[in-house]
N, C-alpha and C positions, 0 to 999 in steps of 0.2 A: 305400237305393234309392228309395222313395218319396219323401225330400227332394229329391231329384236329380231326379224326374220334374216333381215338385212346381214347381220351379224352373225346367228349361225350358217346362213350360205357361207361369210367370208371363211367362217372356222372350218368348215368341211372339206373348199378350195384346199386352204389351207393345207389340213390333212391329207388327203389326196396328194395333194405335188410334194410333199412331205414321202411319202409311201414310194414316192416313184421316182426318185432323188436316192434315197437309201437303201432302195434294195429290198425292201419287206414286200411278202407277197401283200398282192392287191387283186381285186376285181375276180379272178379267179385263183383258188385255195391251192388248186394244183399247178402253179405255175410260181416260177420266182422271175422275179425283175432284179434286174441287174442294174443299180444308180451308179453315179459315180462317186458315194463312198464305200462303197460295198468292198468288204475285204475279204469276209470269208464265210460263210453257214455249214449248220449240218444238215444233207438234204432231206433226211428221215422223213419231217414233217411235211415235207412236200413230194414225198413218192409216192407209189404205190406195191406192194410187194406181193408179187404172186396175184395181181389183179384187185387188191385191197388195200382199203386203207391200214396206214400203220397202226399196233399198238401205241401205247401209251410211254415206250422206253424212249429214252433216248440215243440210241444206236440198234443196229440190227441183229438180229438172234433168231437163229435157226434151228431148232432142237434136231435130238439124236434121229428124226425120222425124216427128213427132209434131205435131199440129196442134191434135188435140181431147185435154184431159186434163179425171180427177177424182179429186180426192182427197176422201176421206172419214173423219169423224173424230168418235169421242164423248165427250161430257162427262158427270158427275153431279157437280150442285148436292151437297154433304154437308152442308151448313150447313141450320139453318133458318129462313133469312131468304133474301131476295130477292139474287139478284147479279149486278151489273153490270159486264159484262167488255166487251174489243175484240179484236178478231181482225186483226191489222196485219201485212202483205205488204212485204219490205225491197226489193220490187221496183218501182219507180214509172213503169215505160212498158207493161206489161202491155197487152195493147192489149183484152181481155175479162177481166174477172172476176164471175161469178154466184154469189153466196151461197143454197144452201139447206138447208129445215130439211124434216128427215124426220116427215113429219105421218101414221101408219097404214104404207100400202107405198107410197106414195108423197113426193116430196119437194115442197114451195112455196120459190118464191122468195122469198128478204129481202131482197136486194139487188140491185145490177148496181153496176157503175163500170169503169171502165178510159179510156184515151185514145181510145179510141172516145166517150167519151160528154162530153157539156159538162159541164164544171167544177162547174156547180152542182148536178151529179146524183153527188157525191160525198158517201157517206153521212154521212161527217164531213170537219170543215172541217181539213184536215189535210194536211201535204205529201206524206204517200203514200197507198194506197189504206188503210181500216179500217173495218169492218165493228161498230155496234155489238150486242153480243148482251146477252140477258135472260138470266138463268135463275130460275123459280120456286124454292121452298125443297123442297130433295130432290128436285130435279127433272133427270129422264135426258136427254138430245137426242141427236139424230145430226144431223152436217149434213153436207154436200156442196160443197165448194170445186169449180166449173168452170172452165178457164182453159184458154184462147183465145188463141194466139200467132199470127205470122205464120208465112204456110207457107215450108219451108225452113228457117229458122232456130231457132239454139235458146234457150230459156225459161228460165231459173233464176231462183228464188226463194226466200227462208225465209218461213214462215208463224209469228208469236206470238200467244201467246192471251195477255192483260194483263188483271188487275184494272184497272178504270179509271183509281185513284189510282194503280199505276204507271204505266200508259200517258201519265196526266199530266206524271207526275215526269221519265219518260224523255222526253219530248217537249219539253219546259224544258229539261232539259241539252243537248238537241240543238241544240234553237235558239241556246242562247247561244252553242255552238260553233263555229254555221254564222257568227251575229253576228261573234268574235273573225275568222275568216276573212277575212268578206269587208270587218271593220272594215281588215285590216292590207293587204288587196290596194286598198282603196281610197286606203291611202295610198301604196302604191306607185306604184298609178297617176299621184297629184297630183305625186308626188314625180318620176317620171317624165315628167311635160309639163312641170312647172318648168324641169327641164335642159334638157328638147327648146326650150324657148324662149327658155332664157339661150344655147344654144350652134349651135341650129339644125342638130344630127347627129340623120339618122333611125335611128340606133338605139333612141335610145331612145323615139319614138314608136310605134316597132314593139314595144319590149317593153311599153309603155302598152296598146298596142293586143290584144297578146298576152293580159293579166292581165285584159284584158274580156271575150275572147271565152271564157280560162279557167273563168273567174269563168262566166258563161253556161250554157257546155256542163257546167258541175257543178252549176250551178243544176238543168238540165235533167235528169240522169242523178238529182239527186234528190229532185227533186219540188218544190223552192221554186219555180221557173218559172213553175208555175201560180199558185201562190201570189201571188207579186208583180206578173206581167207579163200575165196572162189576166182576163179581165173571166167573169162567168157564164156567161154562154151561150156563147164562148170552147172551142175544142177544139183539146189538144196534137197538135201535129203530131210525129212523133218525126224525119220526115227533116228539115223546116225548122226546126225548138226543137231537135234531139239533134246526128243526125247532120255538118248543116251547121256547127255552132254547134264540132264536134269536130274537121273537117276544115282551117276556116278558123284555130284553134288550133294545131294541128298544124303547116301552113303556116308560117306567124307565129313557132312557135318553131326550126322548122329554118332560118329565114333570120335570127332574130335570133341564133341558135346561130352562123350564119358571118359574121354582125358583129362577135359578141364573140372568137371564135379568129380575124379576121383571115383567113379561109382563102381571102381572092381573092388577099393579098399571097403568103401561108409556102405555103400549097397549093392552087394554082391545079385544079392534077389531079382531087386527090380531092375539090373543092370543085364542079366539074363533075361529078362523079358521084353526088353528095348532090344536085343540082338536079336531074337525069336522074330518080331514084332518088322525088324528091318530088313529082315533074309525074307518075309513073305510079301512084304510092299516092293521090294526088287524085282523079287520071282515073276509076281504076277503082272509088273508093269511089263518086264523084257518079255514073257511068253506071248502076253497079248499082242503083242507090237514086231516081235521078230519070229518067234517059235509057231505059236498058232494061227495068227493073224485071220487065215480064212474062215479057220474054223468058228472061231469067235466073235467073228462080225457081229451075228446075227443076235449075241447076248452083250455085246460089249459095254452096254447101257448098264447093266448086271454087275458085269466085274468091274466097271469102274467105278459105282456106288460102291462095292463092297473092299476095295483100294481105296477109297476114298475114308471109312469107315476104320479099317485099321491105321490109315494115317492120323485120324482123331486120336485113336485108343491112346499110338506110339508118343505123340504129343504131350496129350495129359499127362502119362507116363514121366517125360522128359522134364516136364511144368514140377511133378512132384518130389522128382529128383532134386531141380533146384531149389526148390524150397527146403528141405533137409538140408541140402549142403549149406544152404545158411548159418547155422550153427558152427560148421567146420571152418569157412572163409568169406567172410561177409563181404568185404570187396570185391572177390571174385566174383562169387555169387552174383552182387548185384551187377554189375557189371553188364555178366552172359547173361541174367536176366532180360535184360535193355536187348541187348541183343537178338536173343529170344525172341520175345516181342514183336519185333519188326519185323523179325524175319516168319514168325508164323502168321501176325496179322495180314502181310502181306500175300505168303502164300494162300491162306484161308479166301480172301474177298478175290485175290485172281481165281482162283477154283471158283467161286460163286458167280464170277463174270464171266468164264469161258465156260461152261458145261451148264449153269443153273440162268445164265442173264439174270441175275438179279440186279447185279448195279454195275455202275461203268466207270470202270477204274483208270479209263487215260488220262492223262494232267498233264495239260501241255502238250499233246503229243508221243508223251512215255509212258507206260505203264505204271502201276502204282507201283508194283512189286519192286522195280526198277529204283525207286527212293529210296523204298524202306531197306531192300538191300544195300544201299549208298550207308544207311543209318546202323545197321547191323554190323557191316566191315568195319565202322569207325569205334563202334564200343565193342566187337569183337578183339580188333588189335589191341584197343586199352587192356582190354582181358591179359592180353597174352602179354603185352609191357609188366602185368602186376603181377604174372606168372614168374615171370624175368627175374622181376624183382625178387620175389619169395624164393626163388634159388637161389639169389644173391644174399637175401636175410640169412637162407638157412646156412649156408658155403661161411659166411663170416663166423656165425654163430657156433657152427662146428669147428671153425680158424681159432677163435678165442677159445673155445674150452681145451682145442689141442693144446694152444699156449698155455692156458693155465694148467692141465696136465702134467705138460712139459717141466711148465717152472716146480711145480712139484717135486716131478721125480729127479731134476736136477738140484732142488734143495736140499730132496733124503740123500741123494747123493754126495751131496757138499756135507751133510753131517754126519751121513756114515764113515766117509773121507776123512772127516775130521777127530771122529769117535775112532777111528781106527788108527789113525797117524797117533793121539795120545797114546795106544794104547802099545802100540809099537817102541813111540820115545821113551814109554816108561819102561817095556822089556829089557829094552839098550841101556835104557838108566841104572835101573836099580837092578838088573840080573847079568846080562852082559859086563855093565861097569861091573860092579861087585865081582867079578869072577875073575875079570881083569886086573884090579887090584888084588885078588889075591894070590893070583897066577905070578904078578912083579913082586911082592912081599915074597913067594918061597923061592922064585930063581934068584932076587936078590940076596938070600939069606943062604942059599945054595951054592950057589955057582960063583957068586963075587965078578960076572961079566960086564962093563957098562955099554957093553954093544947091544947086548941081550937088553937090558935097562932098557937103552934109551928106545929101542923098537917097540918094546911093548908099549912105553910112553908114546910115542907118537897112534899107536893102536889103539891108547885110552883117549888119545885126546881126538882123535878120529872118531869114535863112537860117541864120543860127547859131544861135538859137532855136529854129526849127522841127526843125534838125537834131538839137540838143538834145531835142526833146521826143521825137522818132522814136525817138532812139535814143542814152542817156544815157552817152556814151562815158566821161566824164570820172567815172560813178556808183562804179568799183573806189577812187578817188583822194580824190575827197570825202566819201564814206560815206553807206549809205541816208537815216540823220536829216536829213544839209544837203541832199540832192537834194529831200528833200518838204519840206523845209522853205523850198528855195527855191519847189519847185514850189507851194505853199499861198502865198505871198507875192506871187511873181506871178500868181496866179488872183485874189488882193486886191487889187492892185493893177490889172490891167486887166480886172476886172468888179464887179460890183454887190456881189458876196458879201464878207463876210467872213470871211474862213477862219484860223483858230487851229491854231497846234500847239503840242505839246506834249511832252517825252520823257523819262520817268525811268526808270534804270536799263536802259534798252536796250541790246541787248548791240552792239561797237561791231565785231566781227569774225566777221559772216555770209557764210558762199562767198558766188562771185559770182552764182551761179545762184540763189540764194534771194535775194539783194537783187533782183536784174534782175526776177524773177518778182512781188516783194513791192511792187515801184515802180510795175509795170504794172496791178497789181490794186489799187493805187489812183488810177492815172490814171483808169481805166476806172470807178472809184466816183464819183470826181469829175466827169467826163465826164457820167455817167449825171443826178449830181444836177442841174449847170448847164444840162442839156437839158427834163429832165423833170419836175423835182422842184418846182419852182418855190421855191425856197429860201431866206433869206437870212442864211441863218450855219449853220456847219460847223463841226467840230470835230475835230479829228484827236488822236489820246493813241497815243505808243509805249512801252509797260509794257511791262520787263524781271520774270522770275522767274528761278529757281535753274536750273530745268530747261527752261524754253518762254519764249516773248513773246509779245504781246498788240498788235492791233493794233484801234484804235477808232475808227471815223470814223460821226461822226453831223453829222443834219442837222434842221432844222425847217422841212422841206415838205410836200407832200399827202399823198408814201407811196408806195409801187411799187401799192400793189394797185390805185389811181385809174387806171393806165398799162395795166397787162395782168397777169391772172390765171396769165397762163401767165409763165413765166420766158424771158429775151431772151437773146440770144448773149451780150451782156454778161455776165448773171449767169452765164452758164455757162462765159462764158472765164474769171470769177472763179475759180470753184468748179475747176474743172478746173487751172488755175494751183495753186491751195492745193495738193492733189492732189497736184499734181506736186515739194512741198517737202516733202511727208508734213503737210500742218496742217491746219486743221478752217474751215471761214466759216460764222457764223452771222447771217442775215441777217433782221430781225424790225420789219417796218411797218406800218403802222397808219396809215390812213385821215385824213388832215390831221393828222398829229399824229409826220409824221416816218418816220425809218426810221434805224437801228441795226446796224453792220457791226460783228462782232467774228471777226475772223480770231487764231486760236492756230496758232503753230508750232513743233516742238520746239528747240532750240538747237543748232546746228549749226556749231563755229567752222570757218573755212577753214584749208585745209593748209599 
């Protein structure tokens, strides 16, 4: 029995110096000991507020009727050396905070700060309020936290006590967090004036504009604001830094909301009633806040349930919208979906933490809201990448049907050309000729001139040529190689050029439509170079293979690119001819130094 006594006295020791080593209260409920691994607590548990013990929450909350509070709370130094702690408030618009310290029966003040006071009456340089405290070695205190809300409204806060080097530590993770944030929203932003500038749709200016005002109003809510944007003497405003900064966010995202669902096309209706819905969540935020303010104090509890009430409606609203649009753009949809999400889950549980205390949304130091917004920008942007995108699907998609348009109307083209050039060789043929021979038969028979003779002769054989050239009647009977070979002979013959052909292995029985198409597309090369090329010597090769032929016509002139960058009806009647035999033209110049036509086609004998 005695070992068993023996043994829970050690365990109790135990505990005991265990308790007073670490920091956890002991001996008395309202008092904290300070060990030395003690890093940081929330004091809640251990104050007293407005002369009571705390509720059951974990942080402070103050409802709409509450004006003046204090909380009270004490420490003992158990160490014996000196130490230096902070006392840090995860509330950053507090509009009074008074620190005091219990000196006898009465308390002094160690501090003040709050939005009430200029920036540089901020006891540490810090983006929320923090208070730094002493403690001598084995040394007891009490102090007294005062906090001063606006009337009407309610107050919630968590209060930590930090060793210093945590408060450091936590303060560095914090910041780099905020860093990564607003590192990734400022590139959404650039990201999003890029497009706004390559494509000039104010979507995406608005969602640009959105991610600033965001980026802002969470600056504001947690205290970098100050920080970055306020000079010293400098005092936060919370309706012009907060409130505005939230409304004008808001705004921004319900009208980029029915850019990206399209809801003036798919739902004209309920897209009317989300604008109804957001001109009276505006109204009555800024009237309350700038217009009426005195008036309204005294119901403010009223209008901000009933603000709070259409923000639901507007939501749901917004909720059903994307679900419809599902149908129209699934990826998008899903997308702002995600989006959504985060971004109302968040705003939803901060509204239930600032106004209702129901739960406590800090993590780490940040707001919740503060993530999910982080989570929101990131499948928001994806949104707008696959917006991007879908202007780009549709831009091509309308690029290809022009082209196939195009090649259309420049096919009817090439046959109406062609239907008409027959139809002219044959007027020259057989009405013109014929008139002309009978015209030389009666002045021959007449007159006996051979001046007269031979003029008309050169006028018939003129028409024949021409007619010829329009429209190569006699090309099923001669074969494509004699037609170009005549035609390359006579362009030697009555011009400066000299022109070469050449043909191995060509195949000697191509339908008609692939010679007629294959003649044209080098009349039209030849044409081109005797106009513009400035040439003098050409070369034409017709290479036979197993499967395809080859056709080559080169030149030593200046080049097409000297003429025009852009491509001429010429090159395109080419190109579109080939096309139309199923073959390929490859067309490659260079700058005085010539130009290189290799048209391929596959072998196609006639029937």
């Amino acid at each position: 029995m005695k070992t068993i006594c023996y043994r829970k006295h050690y365990l109790l020791l135990l505990f005991f110096a265990y308790l007073s080593i670490s920091g956890i209260k002991a001996q008395n409920i309202d008092t904290l000991y300070l060990g030395s691994l003690f890093e940081n607590t929330n004091i809640k548990s251990f104050s007293k507020i407005n002369g009571k013990k705390p509720d059951a929450r974990n942080f402070f909350y103050f409802s709409f009727q509450n004006n003046h509070n204090a909380v009270e709370f004490s420490i003992k130094n158990t160490q014996g050396k000196r130490r230096k702690l902070v006392l840090e408030f995860s509330n950053a618009l507090i509009r009074d905070v008074i620190l005091l310290k219990k000196n006898g029966l009465v308390f002094n003040v160690v501090g003040k700060t709050g939005i009430n006071y200029p920036v540089s009456e901020k006891p540490t340089e810090h983006r929320r309020f923090a208070f730094p405290i002493s403690l001598e070695p084995y040394e007891s205190a009490t102090y007294q936290i005062q906090l001063k809300k606006e009337e009407g409204k309610p107050l919630v806060t968590s209060v930590y006590l930090k060793s210093l080097n945590t408060f450091n530590k936590h303060n560095s993770i914090q910041q780099t967090i905020i860093g990564v944030y607003y590192g990734v929203s400022i590139l959404s932003i650039l990201f999003s004036f890029f497009v706004f500038y390559i494509s000039r749709k104010a979507s995406y200016l608005i969602y640009a504009l959105y991610i600033i005002f965001l980026g802002l109003f969470l600056s504001a809510y947690t205290g970098v604001f100050s920080q970055l944007f306020l000079g010293p003497s400098d005092y936060f405003s919370k309706y012009k830094h907060y409130v505005l900064f939230s409304e004008i966010s808001m705004l921004l995202f319900v009208v980029f909301s029915q850019k990206i669902l399209e809801a003036r096309t798919h739902m004209p209706k309920l897209k009317k009633a989300v604008d109804i819905l957001l001109v009276l969540l505006v109204s009555i935020r800024l009237l309350i806040h700038f217009v009426f303010k005195d008036t309204f104090e005294t119901y403010i509890s009223i209008f901000m349930n009933l603000w709070y009430g259409i923000f639901i409606v507007l939501s749901l609203l917004i909720a059903v919208e994307i679900i419809l649009y599902f149908k129209t753009n699934f990826k998008r949809s899903s997308l702002f979906a995600f989006a959504y999400f985060f971004m109302i889950a968040g705003t939803c549980v901060t509204i239930l933490y600032h106004s209702y205390g129901v739960l406590n949304t800090m993590i780490y130091g940040l707001p919740l809201i503060f993530y999910s917004s982080f989570f929101e920008i990131i499948f928001l942007t994806f949104t707008v990448i696959f917006m991007v995108k879908d202007v780009y699907d549709e831009r091509n998609d309308l690029s290809e049907k022009l082209i196939i348009e195009e090649k259309k109307n420049l096919t009817a083209f090439i046959k109406g050309e062609d239907k008409e050039r027959k139809r002219i060789s044959k007027e020259l043929h057989d009405n013109i000729g014929s008139q002309l021979g009978y015209l030389k038969r009666f002045v021959s028979d007449k007159f006996k001139d051979e001046k007269i003779n031979n003029a008309i002769d050169t006028i018939c054989n003129d028409v024949r040529t021409l007619s010829h050239e329009i429209s190569p009647s006699d090309l099923g009977f001669v074969g494509l190689e004699n037609a170009v070979s005549d035609l390359a002979k006579n362009l030697s013959d009555q011009t400066s050029l000299q022109v070469d052909f050449n043909s191995f292995n060509f195949p000697k029985h191509l339908s008609e439509e692939t010679e007629t198409q294959l003649y044209r597309i080098i009349q039209e090369a030849l044409n081109n170079i005797f106009k513009h090329a400035n040439a003098k010597h050409i070369d034409i090769q017709f290479i036979g293979h197993p499967d395809s032929a080859n056709i080559s016509i080169e030149d030593d002139g200046k080049g097409i690119g000297t003429i025009n960058n852009e491509e001429g009806l010429g090159i395109k009647n080419m190109k579109s001819r080939t096309q139309q035999v199923g073959g390929t033209i490859e067309i490659d110049s260079n700058t005085n130094k010539g130009t290189s036509i290799i048209i391929t086609i596959p072998i196609r004998k006639s029937t």
